[in-house]
TILUMVO-936859 format. One record per residue (C-alpha): residue number from 1; chain; x, y, z negated; residue in three letters. Coordinates in Angstrom, 2 decimals. Example, Ala and Ser with C-alpha at 12.3 -4.5 7.8 and 13.67 -1.06 7.14 Angstrom:
% TILUMVO-936859
 pos unit       X       Y       Z code
   1    A   12.30   -4.50   -7.80  ala
   2    A   13.67   -1.06   -7.14  ser
***
This chain:
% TILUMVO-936859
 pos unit       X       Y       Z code
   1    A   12.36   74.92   25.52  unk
   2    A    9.84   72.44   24.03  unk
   3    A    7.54   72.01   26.66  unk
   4    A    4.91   69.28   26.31  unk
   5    A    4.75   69.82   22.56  unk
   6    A    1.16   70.64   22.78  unk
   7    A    0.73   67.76   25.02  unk
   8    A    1.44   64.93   22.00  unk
   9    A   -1.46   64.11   19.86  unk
  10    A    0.01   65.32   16.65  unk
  11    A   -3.12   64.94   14.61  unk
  12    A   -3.20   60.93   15.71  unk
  13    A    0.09   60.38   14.05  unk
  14    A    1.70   60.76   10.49  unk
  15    A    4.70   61.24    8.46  unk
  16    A    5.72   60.74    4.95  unk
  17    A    3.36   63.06    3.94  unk
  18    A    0.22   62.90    6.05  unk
  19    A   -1.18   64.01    9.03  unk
  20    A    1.97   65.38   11.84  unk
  21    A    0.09   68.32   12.74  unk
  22    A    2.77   70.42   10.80  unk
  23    A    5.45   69.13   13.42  unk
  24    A    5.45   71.18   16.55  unk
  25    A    5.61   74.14   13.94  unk
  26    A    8.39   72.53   12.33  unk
  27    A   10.38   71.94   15.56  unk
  28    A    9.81   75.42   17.19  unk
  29    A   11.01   76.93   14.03  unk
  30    A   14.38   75.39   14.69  unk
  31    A   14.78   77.97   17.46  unk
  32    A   14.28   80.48   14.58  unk
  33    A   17.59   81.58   12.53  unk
  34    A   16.37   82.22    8.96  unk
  35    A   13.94   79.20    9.16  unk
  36    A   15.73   76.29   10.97  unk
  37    A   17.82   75.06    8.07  unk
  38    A   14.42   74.37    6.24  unk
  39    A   12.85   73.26    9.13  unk
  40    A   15.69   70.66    9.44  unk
  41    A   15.04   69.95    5.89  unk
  42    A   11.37   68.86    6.29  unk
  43    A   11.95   67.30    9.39  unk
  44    A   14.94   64.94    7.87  unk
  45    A   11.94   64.24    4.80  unk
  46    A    8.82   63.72    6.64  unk
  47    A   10.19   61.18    9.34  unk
  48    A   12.63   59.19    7.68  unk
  49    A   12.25   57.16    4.03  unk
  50    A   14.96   56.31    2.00  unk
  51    A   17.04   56.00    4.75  unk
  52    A   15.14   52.83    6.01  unk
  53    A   11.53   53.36    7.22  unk
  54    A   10.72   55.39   10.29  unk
  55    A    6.94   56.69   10.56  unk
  56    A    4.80   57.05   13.64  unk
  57    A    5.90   60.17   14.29  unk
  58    A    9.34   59.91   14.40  unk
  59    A    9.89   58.50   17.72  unk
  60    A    7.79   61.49   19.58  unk
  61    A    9.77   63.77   17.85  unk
  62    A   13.22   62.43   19.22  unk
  63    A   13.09   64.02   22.48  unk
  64    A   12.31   67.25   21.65  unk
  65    A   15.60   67.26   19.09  unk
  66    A   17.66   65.80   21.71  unk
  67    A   16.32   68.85   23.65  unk
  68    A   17.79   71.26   21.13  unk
  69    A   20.83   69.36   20.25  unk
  70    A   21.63   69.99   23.86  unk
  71    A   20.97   73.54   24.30  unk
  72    A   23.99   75.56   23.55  unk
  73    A   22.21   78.73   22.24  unk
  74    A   19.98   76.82   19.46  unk
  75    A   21.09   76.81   15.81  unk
  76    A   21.86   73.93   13.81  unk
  77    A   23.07   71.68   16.69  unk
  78    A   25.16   69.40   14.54  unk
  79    A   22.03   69.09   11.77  unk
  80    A   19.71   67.99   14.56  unk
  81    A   22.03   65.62   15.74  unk
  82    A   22.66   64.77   11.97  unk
  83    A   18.30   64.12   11.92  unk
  84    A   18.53   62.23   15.28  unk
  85    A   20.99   60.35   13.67  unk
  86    A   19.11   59.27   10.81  unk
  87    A   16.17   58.08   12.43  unk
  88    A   18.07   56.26   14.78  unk
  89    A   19.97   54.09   11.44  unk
  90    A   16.75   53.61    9.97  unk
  91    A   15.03   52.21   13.25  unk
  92    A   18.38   50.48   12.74  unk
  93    A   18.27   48.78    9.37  unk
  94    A   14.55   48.00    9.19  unk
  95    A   14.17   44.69   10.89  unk
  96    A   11.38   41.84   10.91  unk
  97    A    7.93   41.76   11.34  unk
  98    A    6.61   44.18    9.09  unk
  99    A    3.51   47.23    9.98  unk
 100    A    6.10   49.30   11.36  unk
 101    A    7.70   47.21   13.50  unk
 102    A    6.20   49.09   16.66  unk
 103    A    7.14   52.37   15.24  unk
 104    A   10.84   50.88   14.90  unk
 105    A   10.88   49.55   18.30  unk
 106    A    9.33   52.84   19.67  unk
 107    A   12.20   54.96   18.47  unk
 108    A   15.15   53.05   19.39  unk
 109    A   13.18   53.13   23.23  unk
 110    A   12.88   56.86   22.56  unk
 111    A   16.36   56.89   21.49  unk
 112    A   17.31   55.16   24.78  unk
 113    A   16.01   57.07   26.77  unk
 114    A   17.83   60.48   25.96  unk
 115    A   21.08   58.84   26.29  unk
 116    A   21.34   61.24   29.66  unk
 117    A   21.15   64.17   27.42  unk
 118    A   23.00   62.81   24.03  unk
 119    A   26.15   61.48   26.22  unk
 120    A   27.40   65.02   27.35  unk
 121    A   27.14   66.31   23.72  unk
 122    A   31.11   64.11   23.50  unk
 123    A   32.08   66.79   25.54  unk
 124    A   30.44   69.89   23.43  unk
 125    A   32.57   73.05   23.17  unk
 126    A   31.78   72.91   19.38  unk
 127    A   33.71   70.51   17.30  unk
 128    A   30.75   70.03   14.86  unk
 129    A   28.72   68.90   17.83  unk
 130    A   31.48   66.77   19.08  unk
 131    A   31.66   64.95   15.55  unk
 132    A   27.69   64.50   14.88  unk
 133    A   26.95   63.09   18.35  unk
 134    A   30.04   60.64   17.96  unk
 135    A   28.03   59.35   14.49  unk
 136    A   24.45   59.39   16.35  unk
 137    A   26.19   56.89   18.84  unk
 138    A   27.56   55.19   16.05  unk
 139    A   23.94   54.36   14.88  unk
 140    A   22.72   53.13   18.54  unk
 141    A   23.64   49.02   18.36  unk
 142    A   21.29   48.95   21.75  unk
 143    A   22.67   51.10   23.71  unk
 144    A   26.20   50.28   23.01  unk
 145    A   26.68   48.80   26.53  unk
 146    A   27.00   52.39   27.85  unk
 147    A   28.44   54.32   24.22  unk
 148    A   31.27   51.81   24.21  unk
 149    A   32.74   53.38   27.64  unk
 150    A   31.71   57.30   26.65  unk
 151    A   32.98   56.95   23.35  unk
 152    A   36.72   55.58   24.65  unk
 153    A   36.39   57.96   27.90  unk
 154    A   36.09   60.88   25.09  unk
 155    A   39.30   59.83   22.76  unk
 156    A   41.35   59.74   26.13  unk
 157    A   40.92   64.49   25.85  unk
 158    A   39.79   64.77   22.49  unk
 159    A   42.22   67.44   20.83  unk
 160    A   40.96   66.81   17.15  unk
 161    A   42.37   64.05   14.83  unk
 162    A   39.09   64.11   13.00  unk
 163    A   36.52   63.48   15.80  unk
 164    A   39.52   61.06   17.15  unk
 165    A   39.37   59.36   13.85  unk
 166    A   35.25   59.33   14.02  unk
 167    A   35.40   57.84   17.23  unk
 168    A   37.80   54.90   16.29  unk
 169    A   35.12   54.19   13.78  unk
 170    A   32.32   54.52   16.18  unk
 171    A   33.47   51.97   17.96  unk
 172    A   33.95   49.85   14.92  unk
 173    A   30.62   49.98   14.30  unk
 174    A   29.14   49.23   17.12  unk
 175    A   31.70   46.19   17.88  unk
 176    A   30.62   45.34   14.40  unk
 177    A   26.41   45.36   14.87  unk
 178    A   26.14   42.36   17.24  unk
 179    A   24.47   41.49   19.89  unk
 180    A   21.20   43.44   20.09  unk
 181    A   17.84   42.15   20.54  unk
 182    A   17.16   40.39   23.91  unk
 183    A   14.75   42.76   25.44  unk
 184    A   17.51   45.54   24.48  unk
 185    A   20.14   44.61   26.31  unk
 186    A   21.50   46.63   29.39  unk
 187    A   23.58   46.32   31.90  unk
 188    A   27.30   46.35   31.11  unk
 189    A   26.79   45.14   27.58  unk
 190    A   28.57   42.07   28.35  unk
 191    A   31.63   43.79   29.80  unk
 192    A   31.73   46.54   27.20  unk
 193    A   32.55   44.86   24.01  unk
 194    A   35.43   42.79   24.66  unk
 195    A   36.74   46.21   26.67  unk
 196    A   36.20   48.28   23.68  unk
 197    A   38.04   45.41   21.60  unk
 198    A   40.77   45.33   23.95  unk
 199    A   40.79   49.47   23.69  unk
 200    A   41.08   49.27   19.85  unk
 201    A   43.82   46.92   19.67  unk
 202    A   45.54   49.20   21.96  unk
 203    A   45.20   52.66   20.21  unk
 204    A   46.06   50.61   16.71  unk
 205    A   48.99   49.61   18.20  unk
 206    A   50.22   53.17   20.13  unk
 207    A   48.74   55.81   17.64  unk
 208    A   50.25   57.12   15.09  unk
 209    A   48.20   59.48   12.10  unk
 210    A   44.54   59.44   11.35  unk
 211    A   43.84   57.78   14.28  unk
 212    A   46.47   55.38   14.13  unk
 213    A   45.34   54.25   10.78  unk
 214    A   41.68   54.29   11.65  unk
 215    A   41.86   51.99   14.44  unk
 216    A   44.30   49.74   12.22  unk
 217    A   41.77   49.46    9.52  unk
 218    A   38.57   49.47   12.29  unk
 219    A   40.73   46.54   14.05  unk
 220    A   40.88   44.60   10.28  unk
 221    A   37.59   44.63   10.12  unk
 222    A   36.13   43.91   13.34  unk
 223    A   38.67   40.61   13.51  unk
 224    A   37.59   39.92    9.73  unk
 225    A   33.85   39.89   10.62  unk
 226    A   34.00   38.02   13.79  unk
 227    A   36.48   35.21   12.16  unk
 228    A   33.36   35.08    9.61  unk
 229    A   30.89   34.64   12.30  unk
 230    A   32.66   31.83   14.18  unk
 231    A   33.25   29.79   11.18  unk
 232    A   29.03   30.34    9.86  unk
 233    A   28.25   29.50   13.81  unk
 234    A   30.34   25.94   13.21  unk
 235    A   29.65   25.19    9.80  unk
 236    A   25.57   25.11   11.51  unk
 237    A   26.55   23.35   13.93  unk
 238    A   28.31   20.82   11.93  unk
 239    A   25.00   20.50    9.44  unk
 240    A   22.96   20.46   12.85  unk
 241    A   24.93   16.96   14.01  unk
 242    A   24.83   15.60   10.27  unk
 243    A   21.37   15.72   10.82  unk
 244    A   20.23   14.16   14.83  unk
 245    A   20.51   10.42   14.08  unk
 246    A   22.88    8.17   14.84  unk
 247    A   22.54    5.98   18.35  unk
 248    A   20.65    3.03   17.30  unk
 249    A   18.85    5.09   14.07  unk
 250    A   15.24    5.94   13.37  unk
 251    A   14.72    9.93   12.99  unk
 252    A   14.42   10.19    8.88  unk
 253    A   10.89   10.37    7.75  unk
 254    A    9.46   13.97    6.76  unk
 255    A    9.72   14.83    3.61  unk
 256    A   13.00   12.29    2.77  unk
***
């Protein structure tokens, strides 16, 4: 497990605190019983700020976690998932051109790219696991073009009304995040969102407990945002045709 960790220049990168060279010692001890809680710990600290700001280190770190997220004899599963998770909604919140904006754009690549490992987790024997990789997916706007189908093909066998439930929301969320950046998109993004709408209306309208309610209240918002949008997206385009001149007119003068 872990292979290529030595490969990664470590001492070229940083986290909260410094210099990453405490990393590959932090991620091996995950393997470790007594010391991968901590290890967790440090790891959740040193790549993530606040919730919002990502640091260079982060998005080398991803696969490796993905890597023990996946194998069924490490601890913590549903923690690392639970870290993956949180550097995936920061790289999600922080937007704009700001230093970090490579960093940003490096993890949600990063993030991408383990999709072939992070997508079987759905189908973990562990509920935990199950539940924590249904929130990571929750968290990946740019990759919802392929979550959107795994996350309904999942609900369709999932015995638990909570992961059920977290799914419904899932969905919600990414329905909810927009249309991600141009260079993002992938294939099947286009088809996938008005599918997963379709699939919510449905399950709010044949399920009955948690998830019944969850899709009801996922469905309120979804509808609620989207009404907002199209009204904002005419109310510019209204102030867009006040403004061209009329046939016949002079363009205003700058300034008034």
């Amino acid at each position: 497990m872990l292979s290529g960790l030595n490969d990664v220049p470590w001492e070229a990168l940083t986290h909260a605190y410094g210099t990453a060279t405490d990393v590959p010692d932090l991620l091996r001890a995950l393997g470790d019983a007594e010391r991968c809680r901590e290890a967790r710990a440090r790891l959740d600290t040193d790549l993530v700020h606040e919730g919002t700001v990502v640091y260079p280190a982060a998005p080398h770190v991803v696969p490796f976690l993905a890597e023990v997220a996946a194998d069924a004899a490490a601890e913590e599963r549903d923690g690392v998932l639970r870290t993956l998770a949180g550097i995936a909604g920061a790289a999600r919140i922080t937007t704009g051109a700001w230093e970090g904006a490579g960093v940003v754009a490096a993890c949600r690549t990063a993030l991408a790219r383990q999709l072939p490992v992070l997508l079987p987790l759905l189908d973990d024997l562990e509920e935990p696991v199950r539940l924590e990789a249904v929130g990571l997916l929750a968290e990946l706007d740019h990759c919802r073009g392929a979550c959107l189908p795994a996350l309904q093909d999942r609900f369709a066998v999932e015995p638990t009304a909570q992961v059920r439930a977290a799914i419904v929301d899932a969905t919600a969320e990414l329905l909810l995040a927009g249309p991600g950046r141009p260079e993002e998109e992938a294939p099947g993004e286009t088809d996938a969102v008005p599918a997963a709408l379709g699939w919510l209306r449905g399950v709010a309208a044949a399920e009955t407990g948690r998830a019944g309610a969850a899709a009801s209240a996922a469905l309120e918002r979804v509808l609620a945002a989207r009404e907002s949008a199209a009204r904002e997206g005419t109310a510019r385009e209204s102030a867009a045709g006040e403004n061209e001149p009329r046939e016949g007119e002079a363009p205003a003068p700058a300034g008034g």
